[in-house]
C-alpha positions in Angstrom: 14.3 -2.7 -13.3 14.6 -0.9 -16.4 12.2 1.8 -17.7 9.6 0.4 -20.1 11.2 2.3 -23.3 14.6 0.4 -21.9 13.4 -2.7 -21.8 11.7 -2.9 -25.0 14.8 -1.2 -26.5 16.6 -4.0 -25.6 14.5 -6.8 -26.3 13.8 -5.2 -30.1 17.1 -4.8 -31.0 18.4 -8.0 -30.9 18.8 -10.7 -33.2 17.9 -14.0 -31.8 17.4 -16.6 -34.8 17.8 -19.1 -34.3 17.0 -19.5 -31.5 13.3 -18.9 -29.7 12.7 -16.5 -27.0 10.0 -17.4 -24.6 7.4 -14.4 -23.1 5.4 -15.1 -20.2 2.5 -12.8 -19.5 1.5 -13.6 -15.7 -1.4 -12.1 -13.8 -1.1 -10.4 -9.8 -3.9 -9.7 -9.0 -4.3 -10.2 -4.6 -6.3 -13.7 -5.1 -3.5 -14.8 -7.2 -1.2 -14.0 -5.1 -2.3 -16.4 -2.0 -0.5 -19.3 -1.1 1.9 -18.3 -3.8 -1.0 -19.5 -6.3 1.2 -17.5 -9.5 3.8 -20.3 -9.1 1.7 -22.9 -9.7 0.0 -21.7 -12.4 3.2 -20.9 -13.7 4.5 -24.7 -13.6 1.8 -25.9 -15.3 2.0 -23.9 -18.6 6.1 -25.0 -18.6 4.6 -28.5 -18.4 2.5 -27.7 -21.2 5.4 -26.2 -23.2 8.1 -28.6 -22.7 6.1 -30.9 -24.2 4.7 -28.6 -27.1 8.7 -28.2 -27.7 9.4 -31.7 -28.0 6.7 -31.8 -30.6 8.2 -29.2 -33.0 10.8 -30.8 -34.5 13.8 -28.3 -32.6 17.0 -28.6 -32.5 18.2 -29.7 -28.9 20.2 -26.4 -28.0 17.4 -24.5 -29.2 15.2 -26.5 -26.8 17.7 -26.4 -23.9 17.8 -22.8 -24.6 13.8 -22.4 -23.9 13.9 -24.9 -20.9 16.8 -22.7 -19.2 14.4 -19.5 -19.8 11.7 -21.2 -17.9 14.3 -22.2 -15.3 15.4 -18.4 -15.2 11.6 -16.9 -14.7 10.8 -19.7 -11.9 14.0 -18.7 -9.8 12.5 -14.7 -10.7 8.9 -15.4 -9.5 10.7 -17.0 -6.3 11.3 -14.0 -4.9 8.7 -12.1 -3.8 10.4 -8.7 -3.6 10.0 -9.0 -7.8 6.4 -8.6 -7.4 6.0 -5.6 -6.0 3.5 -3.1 -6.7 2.6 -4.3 -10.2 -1.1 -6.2 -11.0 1.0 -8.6 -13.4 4.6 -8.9 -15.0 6.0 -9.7 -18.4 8.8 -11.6 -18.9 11.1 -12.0 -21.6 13.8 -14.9 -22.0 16.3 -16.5 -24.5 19.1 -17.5 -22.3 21.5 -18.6 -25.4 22.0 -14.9 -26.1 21.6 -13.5 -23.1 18.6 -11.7 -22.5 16.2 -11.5 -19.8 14.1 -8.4 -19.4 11.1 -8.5 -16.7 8.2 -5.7 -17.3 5.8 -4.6 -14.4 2.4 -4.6 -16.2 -0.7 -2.8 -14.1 -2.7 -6.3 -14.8 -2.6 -8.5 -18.1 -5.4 -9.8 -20.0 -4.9 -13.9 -19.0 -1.7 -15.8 -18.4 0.2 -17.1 -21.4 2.9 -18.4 -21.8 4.4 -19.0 -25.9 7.7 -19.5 -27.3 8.1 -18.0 -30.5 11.1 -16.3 -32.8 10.2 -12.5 -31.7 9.8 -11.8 -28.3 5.8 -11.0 -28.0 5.8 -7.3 -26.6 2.3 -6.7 -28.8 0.0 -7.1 -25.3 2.0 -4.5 -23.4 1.4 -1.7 -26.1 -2.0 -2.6 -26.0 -2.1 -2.2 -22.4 -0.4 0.9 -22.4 -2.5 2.4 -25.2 -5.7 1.6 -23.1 -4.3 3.1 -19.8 -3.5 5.5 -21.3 -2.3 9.0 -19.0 -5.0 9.5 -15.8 -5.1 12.4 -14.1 -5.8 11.9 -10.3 -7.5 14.8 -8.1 -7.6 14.0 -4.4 -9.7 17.0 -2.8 -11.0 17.3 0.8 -11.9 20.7 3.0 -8.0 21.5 3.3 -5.9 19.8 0.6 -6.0 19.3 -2.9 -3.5 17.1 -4.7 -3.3 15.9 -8.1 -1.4 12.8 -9.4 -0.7 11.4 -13.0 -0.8 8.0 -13.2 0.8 6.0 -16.6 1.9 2.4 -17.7 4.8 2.9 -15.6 3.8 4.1 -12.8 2.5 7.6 -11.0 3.8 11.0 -9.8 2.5 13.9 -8.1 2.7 17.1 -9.8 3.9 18.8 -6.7 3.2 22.5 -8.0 -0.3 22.2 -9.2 -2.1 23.2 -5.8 -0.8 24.1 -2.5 -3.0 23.2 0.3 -6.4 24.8 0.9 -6.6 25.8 4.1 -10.3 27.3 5.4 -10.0 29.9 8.1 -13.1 31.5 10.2 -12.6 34.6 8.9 -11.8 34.2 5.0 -11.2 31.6 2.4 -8.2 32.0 0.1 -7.1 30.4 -2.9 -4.1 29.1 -2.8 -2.2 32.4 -4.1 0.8 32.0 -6.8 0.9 28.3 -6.7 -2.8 27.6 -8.3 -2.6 28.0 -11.5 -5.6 28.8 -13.8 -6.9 30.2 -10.6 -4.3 32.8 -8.7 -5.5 34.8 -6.2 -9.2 34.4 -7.8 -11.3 34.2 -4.4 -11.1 35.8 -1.2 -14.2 35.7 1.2 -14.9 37.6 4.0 -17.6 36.9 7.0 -20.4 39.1 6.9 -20.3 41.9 9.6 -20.9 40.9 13.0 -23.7 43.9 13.1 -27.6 43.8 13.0 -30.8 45.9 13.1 -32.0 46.1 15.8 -34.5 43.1 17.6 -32.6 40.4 15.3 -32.1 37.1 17.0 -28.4 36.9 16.5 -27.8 33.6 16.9 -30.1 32.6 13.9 -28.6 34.7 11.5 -25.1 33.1 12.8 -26.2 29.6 12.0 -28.2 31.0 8.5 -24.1 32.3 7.5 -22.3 29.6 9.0 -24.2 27.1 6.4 -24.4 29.3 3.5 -20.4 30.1 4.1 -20.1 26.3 4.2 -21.5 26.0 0.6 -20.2 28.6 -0.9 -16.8 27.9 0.2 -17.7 24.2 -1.0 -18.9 25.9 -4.6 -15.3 27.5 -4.5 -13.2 25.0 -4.1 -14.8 23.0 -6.7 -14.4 25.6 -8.9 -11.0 26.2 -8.3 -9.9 22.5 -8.9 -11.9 22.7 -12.2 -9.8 25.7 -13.5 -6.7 24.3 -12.2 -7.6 20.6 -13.6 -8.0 22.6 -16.9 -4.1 23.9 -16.9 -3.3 20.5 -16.1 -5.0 19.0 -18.9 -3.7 21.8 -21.3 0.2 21.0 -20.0 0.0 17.1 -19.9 -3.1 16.0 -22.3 -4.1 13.1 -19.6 -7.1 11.6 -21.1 -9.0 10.0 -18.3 -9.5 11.8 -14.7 -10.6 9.9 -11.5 -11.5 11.8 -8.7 -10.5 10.9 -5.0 -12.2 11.7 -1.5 -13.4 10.9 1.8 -16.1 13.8 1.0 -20.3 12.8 1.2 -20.8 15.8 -1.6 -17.9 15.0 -3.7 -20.2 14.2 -6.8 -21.5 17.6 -6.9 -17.7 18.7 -8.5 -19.9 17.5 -11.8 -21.6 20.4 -11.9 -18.4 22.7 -11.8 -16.2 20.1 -14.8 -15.5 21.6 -17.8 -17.4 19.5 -20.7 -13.7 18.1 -21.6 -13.3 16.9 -17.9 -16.4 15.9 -17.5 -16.0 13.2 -20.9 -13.1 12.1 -19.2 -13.9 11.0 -15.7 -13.9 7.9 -15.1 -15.1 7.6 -11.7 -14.4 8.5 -7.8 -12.3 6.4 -5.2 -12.7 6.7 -1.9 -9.5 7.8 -0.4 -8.0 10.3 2.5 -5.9 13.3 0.5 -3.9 13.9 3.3 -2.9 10.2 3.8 -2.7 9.1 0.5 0.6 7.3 -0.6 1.5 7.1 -4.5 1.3 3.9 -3.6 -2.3 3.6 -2.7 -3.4 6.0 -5.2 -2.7 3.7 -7.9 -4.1 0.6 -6.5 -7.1 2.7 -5.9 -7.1 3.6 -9.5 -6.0 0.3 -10.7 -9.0 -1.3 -8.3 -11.7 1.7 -10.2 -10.6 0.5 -13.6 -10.6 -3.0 -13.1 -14.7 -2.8 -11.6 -15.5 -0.6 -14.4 -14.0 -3.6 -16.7 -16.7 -5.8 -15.1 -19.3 -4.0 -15.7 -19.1 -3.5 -19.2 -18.7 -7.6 -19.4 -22.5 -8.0 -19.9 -22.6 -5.0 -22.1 -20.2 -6.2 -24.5 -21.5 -9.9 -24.1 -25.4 -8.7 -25.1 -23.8 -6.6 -27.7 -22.4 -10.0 -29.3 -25.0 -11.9 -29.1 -27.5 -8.7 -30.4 -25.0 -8.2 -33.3 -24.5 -11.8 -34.1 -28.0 -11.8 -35.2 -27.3 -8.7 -37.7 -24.0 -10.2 -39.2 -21.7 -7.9 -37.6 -20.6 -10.1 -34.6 -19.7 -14.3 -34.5 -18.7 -16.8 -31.6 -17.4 -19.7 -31.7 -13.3 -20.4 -32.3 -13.6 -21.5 -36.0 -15.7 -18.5 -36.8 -13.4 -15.9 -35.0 -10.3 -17.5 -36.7 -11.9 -17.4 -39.9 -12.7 -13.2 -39.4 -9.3 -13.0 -37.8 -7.5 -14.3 -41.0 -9.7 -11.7 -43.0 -8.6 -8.4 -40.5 -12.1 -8.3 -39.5 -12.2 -8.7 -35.8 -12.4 -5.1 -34.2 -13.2 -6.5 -30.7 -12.4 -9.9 -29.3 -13.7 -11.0 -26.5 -12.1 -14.3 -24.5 -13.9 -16.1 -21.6 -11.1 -16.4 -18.9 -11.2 -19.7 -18.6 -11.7 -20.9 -22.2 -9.0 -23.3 -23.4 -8.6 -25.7 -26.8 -5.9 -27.3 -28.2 -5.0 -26.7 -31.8 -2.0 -26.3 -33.9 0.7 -23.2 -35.0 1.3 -22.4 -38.1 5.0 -20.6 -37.5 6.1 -19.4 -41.3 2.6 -17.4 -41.9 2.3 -17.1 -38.1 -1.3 -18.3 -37.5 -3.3 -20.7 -35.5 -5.6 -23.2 -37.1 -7.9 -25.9 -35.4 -6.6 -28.7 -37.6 -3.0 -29.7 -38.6 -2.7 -28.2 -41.7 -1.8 -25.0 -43.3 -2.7 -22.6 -46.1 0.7 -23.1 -46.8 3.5 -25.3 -47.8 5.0 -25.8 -44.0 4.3 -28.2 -41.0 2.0 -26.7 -38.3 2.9 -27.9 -34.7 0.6 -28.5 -31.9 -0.2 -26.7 -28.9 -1.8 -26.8 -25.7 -4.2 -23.8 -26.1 -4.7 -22.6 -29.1 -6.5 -19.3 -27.5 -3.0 -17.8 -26.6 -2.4 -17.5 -30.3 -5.6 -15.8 -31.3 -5.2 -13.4 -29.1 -1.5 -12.7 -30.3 -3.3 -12.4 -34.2 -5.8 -10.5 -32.7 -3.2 -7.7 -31.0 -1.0 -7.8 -34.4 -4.4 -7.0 -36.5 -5.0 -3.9 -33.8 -8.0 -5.4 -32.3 -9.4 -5.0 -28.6 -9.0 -7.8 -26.3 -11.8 -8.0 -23.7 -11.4 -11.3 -21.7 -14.8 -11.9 -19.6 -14.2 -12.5 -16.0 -17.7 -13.0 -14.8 -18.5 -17.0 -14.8 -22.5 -16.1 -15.7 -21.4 -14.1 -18.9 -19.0 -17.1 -19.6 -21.9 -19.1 -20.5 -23.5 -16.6 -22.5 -21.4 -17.6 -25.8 -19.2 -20.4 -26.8 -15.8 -19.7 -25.5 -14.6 -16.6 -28.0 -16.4 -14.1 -30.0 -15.5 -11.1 -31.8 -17.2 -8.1 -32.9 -16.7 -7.1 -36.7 -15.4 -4.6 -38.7 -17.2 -5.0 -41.7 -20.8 -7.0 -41.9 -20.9 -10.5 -43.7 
């Protein structure tokens, strides 16, 4: 599979008029994935289309063209093996010229399925804009390992820190490979002597647990200075922090203010067992709970702001701010749907069959696939709100303003 700055090199260069290219956006998330439940879902939105095609007044190659793309991404989606380690996937078809690019997306916003002139990359530049780069720091007693995780996938910076390794007698810091941090610490256990009439095997215990948490203090100390260099060389701009450790949390009192801003949250995950693999489904599993719980957040802040003129719901309303530029945030309950119409010379979807302008709007099955395209080309958030409770909250869509009205 090509690299993401491949594939959309490929898909932007070509010319495809005039014929259509069709984009599926298609979520993976583990519950979608049982009893092969993608497929299905899949089958029903080429229903949908097929029949949207028909309606648009094509011309039959062009339409043979889309139905041999949808052809193309079932006999993909076949095979499990394509599926691999990705929360969603993109594909991108228009089999009279010859293209077919698949993207591995981390997790999508809702499937969708549109054919259109352009191929529709606008939801994968969104994603990766919002990932974004995250630092990973896996820290236990004896090993410290830091990942970076992107879009595309996630790599260990193998010369960040060497193992820690405690010893009864001292506690070292990892020498030349540390940076920020070389050769900073090196602790020695107190002397084995006492005045005279001390009970010796209370003083023992009393330096046995303050060695403990000083060498704890240490540590923590030493991944801050080290996550520093890191940040300075590779400007990630969120940091989750793994660990099968009860006391991990206290590392918040050691983060630099810049770190600190930026973490996103722990995982719970063995350093010295930990796969690429499962670090970024950890991640991926973080970020995705942290997604629902800003649901009710953003829902009360609609329905608060709606109030002050700076929010509306409601799909005419949203269009109406969409065709003005002034949706900063859109929010999309998963499972709202309406059928409405596409406008395709000014490239906008209206709830009635008629345009601003001179052309002929055609129908299609869920008009909500197309607001959210307007709302990515007008640089807006997406949020779509999983949470069935906060579904009923507001009437389908609702967007949060730029400007009050």
């Amino acid at each position: 599979m090509n690299s993401l700055k491949e594939a959309l090199g490929i898909l932007l260069k070509e010319q495809y008029a005039p014929y259509l290219v069709s984009s599926l956006y298609l979520r993976l998330a583990p519950e979608d994935r049982t009893d092969r439940k993608y497929l299905r879902v899949f089958k029903d939105m080429v229903k949908a289309q097929r029949e949207s095609l028909e309606l648009r007044g094509l011309e039959r190659d062009v339409i043979n063209s889309a139905v041999e793309d949808f052809e193309r991404m079932e006999e993909f989606l076949s095979k499990p093996e394509n599926l691999e380690n990705c929360g969603g996937i993109a594909l991108f078809s228009c089999s009279a010229k010859k293209v077919f690019v698949p993207i591995k997306l981390p997790y999508t916003y809702r499937n969708r399925l549109m054919v259109a002139p352009d191929p529709l990359v606008r939801e994968i530049a969104a994603i990766d804009e919002e990932l974004g780069i995250i630092g990973v720091l896996l820290i236990d007693r004896k090993h410290v390992r830091f990942f970076l995780m992107d879009f595309e996938g996630i790599g260990e910076v193998s010369d960040f820190l060497e193992p820690l390794a405690t010893r009864a007698h001292k506690f070292h810091s990892g020498g030349a490979s540390l940076k920020g941090a070389q050769g900073t610490f090196r602790y020695s256990m107190p002397s084995r002597a006492s005045a005279p009439n001390m009970v010796q095997h209370g003083i023992g215990e009393y330096r046995f647990h303050m060695r403990i948490q000083e060498e704890k203090h240490r540590l923590f100390k030493i991944a801050n200075d080290a996550l520093m260099e890191a940040w300075k060389e590779n400007k990630f701009n969120k940091l989750v922090i793994g660990s099968i450790r009860e006391d991990i949390r206290e590392i918040e009192n050691h983060l630099h203010p810049y770190l600190l801003n930026m973490l996103v949250g722990y995982v719970r995950i063995n350093p010295s067992e930990a796969t690429e693999h499962t670090v970024r489904n950890a991640v991926l599993e973080l970020l995705w709970q942290k997604d629902r719980e800003q649901e009710e957040e953003l829902v009360n802040t609609l329905l608060d702001l709606e109030g002050k003129g700076l929010a509306v719901e409601g799909l005419s309303k949203v269009l109406e701010q969409l065709y003005m530029g002034n949706v900063k945030t859109l929010l999309v309950a998963e499972n709202f749907e309406r059928s409405g119409y596409f406008c395709p010379v000014s490239n906008i979807p209206v709830l009635e069959p008629k345009c601003p302008t001179e052309e002929e709007p055609y129908p299609v099955e869920d008009i909500v696939d197309e607001v959210i395209e307007l709302a990515l080309e007008e640089r807006a958030v997406v949020e779509v709100i999983v949470r069935e409770d906060l579904q009923k909250k507001f009437d389908g869509v609702g967007a949060l303003l730029r400007w009050k009205i």
